[in-house]
C-alpha positions in Angstrom: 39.0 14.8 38.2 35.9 13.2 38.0 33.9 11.0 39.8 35.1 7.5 38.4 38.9 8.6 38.5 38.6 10.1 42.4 37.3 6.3 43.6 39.4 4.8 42.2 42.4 7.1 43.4 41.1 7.1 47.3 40.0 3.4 46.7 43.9 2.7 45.4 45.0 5.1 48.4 43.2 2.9 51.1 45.3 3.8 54.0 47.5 6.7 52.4 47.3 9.1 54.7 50.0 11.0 53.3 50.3 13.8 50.1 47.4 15.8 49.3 43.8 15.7 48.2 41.8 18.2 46.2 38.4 19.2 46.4 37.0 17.5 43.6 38.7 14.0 44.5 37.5 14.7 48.3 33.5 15.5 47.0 33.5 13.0 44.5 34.6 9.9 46.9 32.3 11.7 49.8 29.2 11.3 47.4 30.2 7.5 46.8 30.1 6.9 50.3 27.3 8.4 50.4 25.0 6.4 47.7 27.1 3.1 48.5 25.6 3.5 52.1 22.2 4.6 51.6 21.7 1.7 48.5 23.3 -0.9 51.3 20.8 0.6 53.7 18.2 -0.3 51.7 19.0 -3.8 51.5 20.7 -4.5 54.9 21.5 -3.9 58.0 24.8 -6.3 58.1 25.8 -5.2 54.8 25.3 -1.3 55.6 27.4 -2.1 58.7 30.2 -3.9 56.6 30.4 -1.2 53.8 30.9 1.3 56.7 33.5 -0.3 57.9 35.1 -0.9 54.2 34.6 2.6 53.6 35.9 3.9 57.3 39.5 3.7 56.3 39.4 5.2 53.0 37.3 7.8 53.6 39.8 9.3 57.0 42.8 8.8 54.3 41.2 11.0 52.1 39.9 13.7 54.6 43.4 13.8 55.9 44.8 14.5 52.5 42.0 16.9 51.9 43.5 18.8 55.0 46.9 18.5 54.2 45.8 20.2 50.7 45.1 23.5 52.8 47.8 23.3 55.0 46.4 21.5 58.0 47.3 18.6 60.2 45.1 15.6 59.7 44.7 15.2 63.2 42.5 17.7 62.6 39.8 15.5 61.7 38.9 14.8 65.3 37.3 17.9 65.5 34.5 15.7 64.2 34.0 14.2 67.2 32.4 17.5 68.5 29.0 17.8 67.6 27.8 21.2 65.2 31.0 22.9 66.2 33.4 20.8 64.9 31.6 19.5 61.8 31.1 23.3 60.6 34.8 24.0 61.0 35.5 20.8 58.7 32.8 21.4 56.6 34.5 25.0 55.9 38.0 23.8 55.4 36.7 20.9 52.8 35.0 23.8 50.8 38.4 25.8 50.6 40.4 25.9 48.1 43.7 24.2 47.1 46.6 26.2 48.6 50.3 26.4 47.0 52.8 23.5 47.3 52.9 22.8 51.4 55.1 20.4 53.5 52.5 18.0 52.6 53.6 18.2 48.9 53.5 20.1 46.1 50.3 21.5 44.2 48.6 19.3 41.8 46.9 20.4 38.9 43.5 19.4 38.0 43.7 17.3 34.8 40.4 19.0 33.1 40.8 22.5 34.5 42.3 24.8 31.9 45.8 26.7 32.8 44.3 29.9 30.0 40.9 30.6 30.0 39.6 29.9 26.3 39.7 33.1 24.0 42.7 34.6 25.9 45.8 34.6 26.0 
């Protein structure tokens, strides 16, 4: 997935908190936050303030899913309401790996990740 294709999915998912979420999707949409607020920084105040709030909604969706990808509650993500403590434990769950299919759903397969590795069979 890249970086165009995992906005656009957590932009279509607004407030689908449901299913799962890989890595790359959950990165890619964490560094557009990430410029859309700094650039809107830059500007404004107001207009930092509403992309925040455009981007509050989306972004929970897809750190839920990202959870549910591992096999975790998304209720989990209140842990980030404890300072150091709780943002190391989701910082280490984000970084893990996609598990097998779960009760959130079954495993997706990256689109540009190769089932064989080239020159083997």
């Amino acid at each position: 997935m890249n970086f165009s294709q995992a906005v656009t999915v957590c932009l279509r998912k607004y407030i689908d908190f449901s299913g799962r979420a890989g890595r790359p999707e959950f990165w890619w949409f964490f560094l557009f936050q990430f410029v859309v607020m700094i650039v809107t920084g830059m500007v404004s105040n107001v207009l930092n303030g509403i992309a925040g709030l455009a981007l509050l909604l989306p972004g929970l969706a897809v750190g839920a899913r990202r959870l549910h990808d591992i096999d975790k509650s998304g209720w989990f993500l209140l842990l980030g309401l404890i300072p150091v403590i709780g943002w190391l434990f989701l910082l280490y769950w984000a970084l893990q790996p996609s598990g097998p299919a779960n009760a959130y759903g079954p495993a997706e397969a990256a689109p540009d990740v190769p089932t064989v590795m080239p020159g083997q069979q």
